[in-house]
DOLO-789113 format. One line per 3 residues: number of its first residue (from 1); their letters; for each residue x, y, z of C-alpha. Coordinates in nm, 4 decimals, decimal comma. Each point is the difference from the previous one (the first is absolute). Example, Ala and Ser with C-alpha at 12.3 -4.5 7.8 and 13.67 -1.06 7.14 Angstrom:
% DOLO-789113
1) as) 1,2300/-0,4500/0,7800 ~ 0,1370/0,3440/-0,0660
END
This chain:
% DOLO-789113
1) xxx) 10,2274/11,0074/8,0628 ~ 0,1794/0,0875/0,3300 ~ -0,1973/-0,1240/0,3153
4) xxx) -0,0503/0,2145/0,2839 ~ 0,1768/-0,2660/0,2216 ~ 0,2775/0,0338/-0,2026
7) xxx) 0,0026/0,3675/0,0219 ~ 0,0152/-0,0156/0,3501 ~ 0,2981/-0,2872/0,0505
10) xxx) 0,2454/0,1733/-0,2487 ~ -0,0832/0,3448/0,2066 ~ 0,0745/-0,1468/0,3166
13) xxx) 0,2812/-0,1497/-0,1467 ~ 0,1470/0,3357/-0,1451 ~ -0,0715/0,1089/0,3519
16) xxx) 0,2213/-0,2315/0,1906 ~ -0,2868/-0,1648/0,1893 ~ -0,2299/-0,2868/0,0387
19) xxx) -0,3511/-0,0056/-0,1328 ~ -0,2531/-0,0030/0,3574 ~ -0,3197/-0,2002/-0,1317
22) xxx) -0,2606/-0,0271/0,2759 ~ -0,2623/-0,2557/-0,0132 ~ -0,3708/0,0461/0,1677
25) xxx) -0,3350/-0,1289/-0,0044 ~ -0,2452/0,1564/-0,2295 ~ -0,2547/0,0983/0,1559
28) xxx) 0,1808/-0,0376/0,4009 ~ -0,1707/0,1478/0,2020 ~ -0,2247/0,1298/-0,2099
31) xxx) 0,0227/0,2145/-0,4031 ~ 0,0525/0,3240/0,0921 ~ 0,2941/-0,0654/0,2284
34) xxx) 0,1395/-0,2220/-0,2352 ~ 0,0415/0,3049/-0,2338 ~ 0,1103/0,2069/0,2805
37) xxx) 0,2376/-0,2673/0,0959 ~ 0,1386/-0,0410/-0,3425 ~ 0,0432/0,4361/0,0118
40) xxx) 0,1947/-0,0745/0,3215 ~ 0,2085/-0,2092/-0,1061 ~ 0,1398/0,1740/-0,2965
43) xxx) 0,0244/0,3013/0,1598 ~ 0,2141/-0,1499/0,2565 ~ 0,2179/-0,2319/-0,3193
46) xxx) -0,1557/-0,2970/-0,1566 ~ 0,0649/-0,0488/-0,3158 ~ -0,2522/-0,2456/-0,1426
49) xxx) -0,3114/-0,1174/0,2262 ~ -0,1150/-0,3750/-0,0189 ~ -0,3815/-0,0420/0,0604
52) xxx) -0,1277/-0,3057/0,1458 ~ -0,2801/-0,1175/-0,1865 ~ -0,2983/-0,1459/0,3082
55) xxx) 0,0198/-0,3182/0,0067 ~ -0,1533/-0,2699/0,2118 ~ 0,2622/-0,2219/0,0019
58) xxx) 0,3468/0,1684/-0,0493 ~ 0,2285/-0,3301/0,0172 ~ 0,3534/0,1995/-0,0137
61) xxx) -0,1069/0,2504/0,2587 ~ 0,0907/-0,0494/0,4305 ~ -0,2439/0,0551/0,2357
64) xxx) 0,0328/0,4272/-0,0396 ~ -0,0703/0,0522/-0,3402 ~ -0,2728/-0,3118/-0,0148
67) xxx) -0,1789/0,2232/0,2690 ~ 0,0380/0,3004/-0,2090 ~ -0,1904/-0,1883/-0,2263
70) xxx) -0,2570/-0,0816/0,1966 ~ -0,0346/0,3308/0,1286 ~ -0,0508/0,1304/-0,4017
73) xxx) -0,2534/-0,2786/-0,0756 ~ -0,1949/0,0626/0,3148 ~ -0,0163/0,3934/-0,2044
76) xxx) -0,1434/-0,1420/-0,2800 ~ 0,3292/0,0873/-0,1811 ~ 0,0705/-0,2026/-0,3591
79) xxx) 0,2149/0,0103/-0,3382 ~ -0,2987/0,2686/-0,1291 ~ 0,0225/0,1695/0,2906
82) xxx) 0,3912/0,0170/0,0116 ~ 0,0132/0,1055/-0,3754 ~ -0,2034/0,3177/0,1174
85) xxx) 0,1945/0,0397/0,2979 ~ 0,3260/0,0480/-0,2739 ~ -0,2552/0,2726/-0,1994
88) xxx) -0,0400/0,2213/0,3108 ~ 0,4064/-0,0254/0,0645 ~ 0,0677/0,0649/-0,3226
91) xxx) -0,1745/0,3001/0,0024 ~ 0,2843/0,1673/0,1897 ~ 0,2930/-0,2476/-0,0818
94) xxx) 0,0565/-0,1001/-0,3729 ~ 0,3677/-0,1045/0,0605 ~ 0,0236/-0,2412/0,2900
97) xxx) -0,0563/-0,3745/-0,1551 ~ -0,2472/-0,2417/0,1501 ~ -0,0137/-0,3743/-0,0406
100) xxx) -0,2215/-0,2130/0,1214 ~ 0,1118/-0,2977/0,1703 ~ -0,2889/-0,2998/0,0827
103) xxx) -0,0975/-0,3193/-0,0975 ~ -0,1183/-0,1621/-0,3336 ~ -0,3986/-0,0828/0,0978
106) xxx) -0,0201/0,4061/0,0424 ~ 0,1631/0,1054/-0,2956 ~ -0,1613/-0,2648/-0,2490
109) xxx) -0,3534/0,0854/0,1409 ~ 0,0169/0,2804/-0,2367 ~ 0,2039/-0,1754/-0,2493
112) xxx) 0,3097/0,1597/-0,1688 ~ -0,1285/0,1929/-0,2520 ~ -0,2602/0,1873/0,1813
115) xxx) 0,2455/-0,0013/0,2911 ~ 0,2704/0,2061/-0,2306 ~ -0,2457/0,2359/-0,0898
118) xxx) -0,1033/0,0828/0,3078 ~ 0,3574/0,0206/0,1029 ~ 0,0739/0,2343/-0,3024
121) xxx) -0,2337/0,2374/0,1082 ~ 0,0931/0,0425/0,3374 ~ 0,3765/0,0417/-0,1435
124) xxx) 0,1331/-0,3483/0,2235 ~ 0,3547/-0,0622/-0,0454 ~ 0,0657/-0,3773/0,1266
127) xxx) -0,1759/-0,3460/0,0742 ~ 0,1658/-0,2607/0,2667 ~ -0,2486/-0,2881/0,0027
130) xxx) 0,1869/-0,2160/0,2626 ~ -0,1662/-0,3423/-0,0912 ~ 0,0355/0,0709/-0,3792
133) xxx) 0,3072/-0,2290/-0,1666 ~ 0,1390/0,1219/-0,3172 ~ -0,1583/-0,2956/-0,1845
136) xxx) -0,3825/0,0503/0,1610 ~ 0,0533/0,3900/-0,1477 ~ -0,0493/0,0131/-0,3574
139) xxx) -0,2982/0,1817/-0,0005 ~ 0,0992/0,2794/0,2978 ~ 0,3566/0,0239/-0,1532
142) xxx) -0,0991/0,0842/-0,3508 ~ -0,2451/0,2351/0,0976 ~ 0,1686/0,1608/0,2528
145) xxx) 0,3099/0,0332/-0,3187 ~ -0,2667/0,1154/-0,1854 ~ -0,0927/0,2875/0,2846
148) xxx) 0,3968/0,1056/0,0930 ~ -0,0727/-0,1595/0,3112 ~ 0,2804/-0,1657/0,2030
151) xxx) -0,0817/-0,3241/0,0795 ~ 0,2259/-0,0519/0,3688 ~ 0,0969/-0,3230/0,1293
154) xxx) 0,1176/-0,1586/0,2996 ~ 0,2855/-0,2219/0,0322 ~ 0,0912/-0,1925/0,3486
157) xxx) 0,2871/-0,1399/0,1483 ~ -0,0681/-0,3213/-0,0887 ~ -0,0079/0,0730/-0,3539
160) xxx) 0,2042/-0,2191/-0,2372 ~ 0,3156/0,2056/-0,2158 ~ -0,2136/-0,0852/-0,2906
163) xxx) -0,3793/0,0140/0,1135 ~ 0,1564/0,3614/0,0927 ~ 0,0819/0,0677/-0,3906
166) xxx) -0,2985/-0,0791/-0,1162 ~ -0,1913/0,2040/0,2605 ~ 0,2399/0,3103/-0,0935
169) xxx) -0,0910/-0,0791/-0,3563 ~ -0,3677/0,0383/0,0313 ~ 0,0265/0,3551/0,2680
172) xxx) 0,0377/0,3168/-0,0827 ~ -0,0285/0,3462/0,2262 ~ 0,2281/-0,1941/0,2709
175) xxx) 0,0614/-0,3224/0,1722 ~ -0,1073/-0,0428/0,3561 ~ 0,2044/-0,2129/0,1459
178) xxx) -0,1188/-0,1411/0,3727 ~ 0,2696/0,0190/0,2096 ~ -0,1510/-0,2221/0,2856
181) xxx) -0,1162/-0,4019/-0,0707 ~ -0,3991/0,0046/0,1465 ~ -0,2598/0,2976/-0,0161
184) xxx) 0,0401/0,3827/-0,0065 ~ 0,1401/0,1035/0,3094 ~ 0,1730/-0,2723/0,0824
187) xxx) 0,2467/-0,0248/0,2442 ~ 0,3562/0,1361/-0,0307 ~ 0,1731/-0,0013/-0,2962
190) xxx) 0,3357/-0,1069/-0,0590 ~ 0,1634/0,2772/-0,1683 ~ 0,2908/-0,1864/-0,1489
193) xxx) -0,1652/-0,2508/-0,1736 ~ -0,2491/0,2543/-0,0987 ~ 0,3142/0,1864/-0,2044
196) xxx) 0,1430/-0,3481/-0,1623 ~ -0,3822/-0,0795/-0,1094 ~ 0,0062/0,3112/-0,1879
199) xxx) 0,3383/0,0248/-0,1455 ~ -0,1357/-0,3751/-0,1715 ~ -0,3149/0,1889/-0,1096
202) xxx) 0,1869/0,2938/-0,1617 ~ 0,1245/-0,2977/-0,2630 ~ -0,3501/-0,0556/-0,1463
205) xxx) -0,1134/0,3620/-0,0021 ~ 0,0653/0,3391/-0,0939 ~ -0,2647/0,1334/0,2079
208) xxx) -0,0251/0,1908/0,3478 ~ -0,0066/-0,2778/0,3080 ~ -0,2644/0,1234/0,2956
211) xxx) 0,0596/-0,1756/0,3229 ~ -0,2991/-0,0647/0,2076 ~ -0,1926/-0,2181/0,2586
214) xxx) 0,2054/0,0304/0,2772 ~ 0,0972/0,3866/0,0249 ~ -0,1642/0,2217/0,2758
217) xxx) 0,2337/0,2500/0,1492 ~ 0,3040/0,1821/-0,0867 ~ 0,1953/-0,2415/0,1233
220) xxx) -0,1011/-0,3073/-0,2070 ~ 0,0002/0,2306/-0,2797 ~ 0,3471/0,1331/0,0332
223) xxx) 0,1456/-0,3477/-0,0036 ~ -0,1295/-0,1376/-0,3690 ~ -0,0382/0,4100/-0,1771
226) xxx) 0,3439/-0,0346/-0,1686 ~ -0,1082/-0,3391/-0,1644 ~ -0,3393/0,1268/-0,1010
229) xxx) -0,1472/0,2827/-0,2531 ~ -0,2431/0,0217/0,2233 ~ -0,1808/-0,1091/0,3302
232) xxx) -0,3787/-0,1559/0,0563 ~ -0,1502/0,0980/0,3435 ~ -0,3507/-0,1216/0,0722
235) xxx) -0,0582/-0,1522/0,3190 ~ 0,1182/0,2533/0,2269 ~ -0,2809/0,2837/-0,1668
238) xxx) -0,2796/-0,2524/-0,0309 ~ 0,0891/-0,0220/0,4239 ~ 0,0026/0,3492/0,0349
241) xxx) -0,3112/0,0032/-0,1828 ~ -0,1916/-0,2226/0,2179 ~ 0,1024/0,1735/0,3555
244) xxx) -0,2868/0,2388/-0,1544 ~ 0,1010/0,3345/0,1757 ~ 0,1972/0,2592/-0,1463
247) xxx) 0,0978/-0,2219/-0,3163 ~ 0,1267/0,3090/-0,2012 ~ 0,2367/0,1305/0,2397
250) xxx) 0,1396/-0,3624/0,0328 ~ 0,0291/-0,1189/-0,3193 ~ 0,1833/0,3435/-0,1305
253) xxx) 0,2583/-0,0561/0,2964 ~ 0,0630/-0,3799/-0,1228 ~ 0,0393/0,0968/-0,3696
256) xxx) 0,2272/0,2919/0,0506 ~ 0,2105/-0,2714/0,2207 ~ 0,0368/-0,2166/-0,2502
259) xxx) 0,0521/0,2637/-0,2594 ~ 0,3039/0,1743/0,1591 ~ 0,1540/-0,3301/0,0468
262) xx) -0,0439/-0,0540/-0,3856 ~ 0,1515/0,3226/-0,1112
END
C-alpha cells in the first residue's frame, strides 16, 4: 500500500522540484492557529507538515523551537490534544501528510498500540521520534508497519558509513538527514560537505533524502536543493511564530520564499 509521503515525493519529482516540508509546534501559539498555520502554509507550498509534539525537554531543539515549546505547554497543548488538532485539519485537507516528530517519553505514554490507533483515525502519515534507535523500536516499528505509517529517521553528520545502513534499513517515508553537527538551527551549514554526505547516503538507500536543521531562507536553501528530495525548515516559522503579531501574513511570505526557490 502506497503511502501518502510517497505520493507526494514521486509527484514532486515528476514535477522537477524539491519537496518543501515545514516543521512547527503543535499547539504554537495556541490550536486554532496551528490549524490556520498549517492552511497557510500549504496554500503558499509545503508539501508535508512536521508537528512538534510539546515537550518539556526537547534535547535536539536550539533555543527558538525549545521556546515554542514552552509557549505550547504553557497552552495546555499535548499528544491528545495534537491528535485532535490533525481531526479539525483534516476536515478540509485529506492529502497533505503529517508526521509527528517528538521524543520517546511522549509517544510511549500512550504506548504503541493505542498510539497507532489513534493515529489511524486521525489519518497520520509519519512518526520521527528523535531519541528512538532502531534497536529501542520494536514495538513502535511493527506497529507503525502494521498501520502504513512511515516511521522517519534522522541521520547526522557524524554518522558512521555503516551505522548509516542500518538506520536506512529500519526508515521508511524518507531519511532526514541533518545537515548541521549540534541542534536545529544551528549555525551555517557547509554546503559542500552537505552534498558529499549525501551522495554516501544514496549507497544505503533507495529512498528520498530531506535536508534539514540548518535551512532558513532562500539562500541556505538554494545551496543544498540539488542534493536533496526535499528541504526541512523549522526554526525560522517557530520564530515567526513567537514575534506574536501578524503570524499568518508572515509565515505565508516565508513559505512561499522557500517554495519558489524549490521549484
Amino acid at each position: 500500500m502506497s503511502s501518502k509521503i510517497k505520493e507526494v515525493f514521486s509527484k514532486v519529482h515528476a514535477q522537477n522540484r524539491k519537496a518543501l516540508i515545514t516543521y512547527i509546534v503543535s499547539g504554537d501559539p495556541d490550536h486554532k492557529t496551528t490549524i490556520d498555520i498549517m492552511h497557510a502554509m500549504v496554500g503558499e507550498g509545503a508539501d508535508i507538515i512536521e508537528l512538534g509534539i510539546p515537550f518539556s525537554d526537547p534535547m535536539a531543539e536550539g533555543v527558538s523551537i525549545q521556546k515554542g515549546h514552552e509557549r505550547a505547554l504553557e497552552k495546555g497543548a499535548s499528544l491528545n490534544d495534537t491528535f485532535e488538532l490533525v481531526k479539525e485539519f483534516r476536515l478540509s485537507d485529506k492529502k497533505t501528510p503529517i508526521v509527528f516528530m517528538g521524543y520517546m517519553n511522549t509517544f510511549e505514554s500512550l504506548g504503541a498500540k493505542l498510539f497507532m490507533e489513534k493515529a489511524i483515525a486521525v489519518d497520520l502519515d509519519g512518526i520521527l521520534i528523535v531519541d528512538m534507535p532502531p534497536e529501542e523500536s520494536s514495538d513502535f516499528s511493527r506497529e507503525a508497519t502494521k498501520a502504513n505509517i512511515d516511521i522517519i529517521r534522522l541521520i547526522a553528520p557524524t554518522t558512521s558509513s555503516s551505522r548509516a545502513k542500518k538506520i536506512c534499513s529500519q526508515c521508511s517515508g524518507y531519511v532526514y538527514y541533518i545537515s548541521v553537527k549540534g541542534i536545529t538551527g544551528a549555525a551555517n551549514l557547509d554546503a559542500d560537505d552537505v552534498k558529499d554526505k549525501v551522495s554516501e547516503l544514496r549507497l544505503h538507500t533507495d529512498l528520498p533524502i530531506a535536508i534539514g536543521f540548518g535551512i532558513k531562507d532562500a539562500a541556505s536553501a538554494s545551496s543544498v536543493k540539488d542534493v536533496a528530495d526535499g528541504i526541512v525548515v523549522g526554526s525560522v516559522f517557530v520564530d515567526l511564530i513567537g514575534e506574536a503579531d501578524n503570524i499568518i501574513d508572515k509565515v505565508s511570505l516565508k513559505t512561499k520564499e522557500l517554495s519558489e526557490v524549490l521549484n
